[in-house]
N, C-alpha and C positions, 0 to 999 in steps of 0.2 A: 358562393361567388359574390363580391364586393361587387355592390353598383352606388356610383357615385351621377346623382341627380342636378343638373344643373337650372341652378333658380334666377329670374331675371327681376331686377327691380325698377319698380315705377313712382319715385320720390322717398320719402324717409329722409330722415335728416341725419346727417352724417354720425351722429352719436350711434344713432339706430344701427347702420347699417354698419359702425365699427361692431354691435352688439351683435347683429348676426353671423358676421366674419368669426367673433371669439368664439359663437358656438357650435356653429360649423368646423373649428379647428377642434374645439373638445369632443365632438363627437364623431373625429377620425377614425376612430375603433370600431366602431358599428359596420357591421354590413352594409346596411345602410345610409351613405351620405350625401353630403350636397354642397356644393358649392357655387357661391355668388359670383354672376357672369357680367361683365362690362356692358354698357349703354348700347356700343355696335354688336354686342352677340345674343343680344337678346330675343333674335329669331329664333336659334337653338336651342332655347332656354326649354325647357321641361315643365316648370310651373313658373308664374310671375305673381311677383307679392303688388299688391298696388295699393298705394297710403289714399283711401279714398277722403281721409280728413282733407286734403292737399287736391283743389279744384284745378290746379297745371297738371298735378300726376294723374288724375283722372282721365284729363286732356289727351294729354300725352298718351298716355294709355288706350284709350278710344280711338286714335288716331294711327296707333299699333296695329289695332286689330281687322281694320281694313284688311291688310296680307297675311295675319297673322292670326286668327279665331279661334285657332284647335289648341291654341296652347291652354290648358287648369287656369285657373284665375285664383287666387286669396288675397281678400279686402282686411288689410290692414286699420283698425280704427278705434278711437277709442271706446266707444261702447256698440254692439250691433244694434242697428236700428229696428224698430218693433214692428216693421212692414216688409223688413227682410225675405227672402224666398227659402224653401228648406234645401234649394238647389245651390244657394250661394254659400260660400264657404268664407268665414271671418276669422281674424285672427287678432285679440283683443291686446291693446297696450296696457302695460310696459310688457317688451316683448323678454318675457325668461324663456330658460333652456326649456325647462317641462311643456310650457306653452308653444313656442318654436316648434320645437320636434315632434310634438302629437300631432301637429294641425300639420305639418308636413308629411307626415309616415302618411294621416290619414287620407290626403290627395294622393298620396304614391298605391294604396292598396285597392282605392276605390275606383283612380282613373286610368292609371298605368298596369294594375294589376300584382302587383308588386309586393310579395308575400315570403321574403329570404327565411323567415321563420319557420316556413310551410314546406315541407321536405317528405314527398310519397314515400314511406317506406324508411324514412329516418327513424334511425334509435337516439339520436342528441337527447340529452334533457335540457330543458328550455328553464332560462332564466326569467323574472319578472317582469323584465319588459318584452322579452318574444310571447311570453304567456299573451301579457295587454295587447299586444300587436296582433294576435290571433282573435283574442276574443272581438278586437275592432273588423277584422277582413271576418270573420263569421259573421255577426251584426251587418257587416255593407253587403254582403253576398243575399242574406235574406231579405234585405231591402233593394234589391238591384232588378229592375224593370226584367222579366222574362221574355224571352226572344223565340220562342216557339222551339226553340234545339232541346234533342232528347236524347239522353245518354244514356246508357245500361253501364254500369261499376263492379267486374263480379272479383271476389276477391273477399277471402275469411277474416282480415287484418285488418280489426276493428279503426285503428289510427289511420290505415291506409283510407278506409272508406271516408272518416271522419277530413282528413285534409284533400281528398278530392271532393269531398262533397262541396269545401270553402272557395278550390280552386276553381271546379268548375260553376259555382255558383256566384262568382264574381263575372262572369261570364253571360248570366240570365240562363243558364242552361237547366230545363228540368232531370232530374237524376234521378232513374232508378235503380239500387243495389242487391246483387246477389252473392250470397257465400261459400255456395257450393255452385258444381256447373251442373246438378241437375234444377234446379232452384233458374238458374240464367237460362236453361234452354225453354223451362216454363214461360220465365219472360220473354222471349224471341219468339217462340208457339206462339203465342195470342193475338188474334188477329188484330186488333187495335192497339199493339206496340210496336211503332216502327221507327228502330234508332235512326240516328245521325250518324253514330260512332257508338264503340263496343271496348271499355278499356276491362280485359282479360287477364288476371294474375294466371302466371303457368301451374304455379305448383296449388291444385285445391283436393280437401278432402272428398272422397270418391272421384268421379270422373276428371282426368285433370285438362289443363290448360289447352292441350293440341285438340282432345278426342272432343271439346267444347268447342274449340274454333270449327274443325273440320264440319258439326254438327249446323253450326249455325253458315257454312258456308253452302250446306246441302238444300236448305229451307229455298223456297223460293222468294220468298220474301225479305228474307236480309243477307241472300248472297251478295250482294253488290255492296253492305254495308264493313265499312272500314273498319280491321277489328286492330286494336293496337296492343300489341302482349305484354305484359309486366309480369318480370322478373328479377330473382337474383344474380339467376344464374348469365354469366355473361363470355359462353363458348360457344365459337364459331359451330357448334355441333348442333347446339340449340336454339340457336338461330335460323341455320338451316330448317329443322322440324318445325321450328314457326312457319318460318315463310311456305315451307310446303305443305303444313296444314291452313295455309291461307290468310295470314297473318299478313298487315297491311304494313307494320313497324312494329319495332322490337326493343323497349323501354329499360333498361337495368335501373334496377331500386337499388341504394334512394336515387329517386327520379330528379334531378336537375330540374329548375323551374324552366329555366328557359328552354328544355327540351321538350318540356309540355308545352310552352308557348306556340315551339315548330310547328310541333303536332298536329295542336286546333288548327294554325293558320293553313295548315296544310290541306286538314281534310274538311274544316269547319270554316270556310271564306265567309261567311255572314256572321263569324263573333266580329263584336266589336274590337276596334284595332287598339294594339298597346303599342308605345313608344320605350316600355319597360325591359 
């Protein structure tokens, strides 16, 4: 699914900002795009670029953020300055496509959460830049402040586990993974693991997906825990057996990101919020 990100500017001089027009058209093909929004829309705007060389667009800018604070910031400039914070986000002149686009993907993956390359249970094979695209959301996921939420992941699908561990670790979430469901009920037994959330593949070798829900719905300690199933299979039949083995939601792989997004916000109200 195409999402198209809109970006609001705070000075650049007209050459510039013809320069990011050409590469935002070049880069219509991406799943990922972005498009530069007018002076009056730039309340909507998603991320804003701000030419801090330029002490009016600074102005101006600061002057924004009175109503407007939760928008990303990227400081446009020609060299980043050596007192900089590791929190601020710079985007070095002359602005080319390679430079544009990375420094924008990587507000989109870090703040929005915004990872179209990252597909639960995709078989795509990924090109050079979805590759780079991953290895950046893996890299921000390990660096992203942890938030005390704790996941259990059971499911034998090495890639499965490997892009939930990005997804949910963009998140601050810690994650524990199981590959069988007797291995998940080990972790659900132990007195000192108490999820948040419980993401269950249906089909696993030995005990599968229901007779593991049901199991963990008996415990006293994580019946009350949201357990969300994934699978392939995607008939009204097996649905049913979810739900009445106690299954909270019921996921078809490849999982859609923004049904994982529902997901969290559903049962996870203390992640951090996406606008993605």
């Amino acid at each position: 699914m195409d999402k198209v990100f809109k970006v609001g500017v705070f000075g650049l001089a007209s050459n510039e900002q013809n320069t990011l027009g050409s590469i935002f058209k070049l880069a219509a093909s991406r799943s990922r795009q972005y498009i530069m929004v007018s002076s009056g829309e730039r309340a909507a705007a998603e991320i804003v670029l701000v030419d801090v060389d330029d002490n009016n667009a600074v102005n101006e800018w600061k002057s924004f953020t009175v109503h407007n604070n939760n928008i990303p910031v990227i400081k446009v400039a020609k060299a980043v300055p050596a007192d900089a914070s590791p929190t601020e986000v710079y985007l070095r002149r002359p602005l080319t496509l390679k430079r544009v686009l990375e420094t924008l993907d990587k507000v989109t993956i870090e703040v929005h959460k915004y990872v179209p390359e990252l597909v639960v249970g995709g078989e795509d094979v990924l090109d050079e830049a979805a590759n780079a695209a991953l290895l950046d959301a893996a890299q921000s996921a390990q660096q992203v402040t942890r938030t005390g939420t704790k996941v259990l992941v059971v499911d034998d699908s090495l890639p499965v586990r490997k892009s939930m561990e990005i997804q949910l670790g963009l998140y601050g979430m810690d994650i524990d993974f199981a590959e069988t469901g007797e291995e998940a009920l080990d972790y659900v037994k132990k007195p000192d693991n108490l999820y948040d959330i419980i993401f269950l593949d249906l089909m696993l070798p030995g005990i599968d997906g229901y007779k593991v829900c049901k199991e963990i719905k008996s415990h006293k300690a994580s019946k009350n825990t949201p357990v969300v199933m994934l699978t392939g299979k995607g008939s009204r039949f097996d649905k049913l057996r979810g739900t009445m083995a106690g299954a909270s939601v019921y996921l078809t792989k490849p999982v859609e990101q923004e049904k994982l997004k529902e997901v969290i916000r559903q049962f996870l109200p203390n992640a951090p919020e996406t606008s993605g």
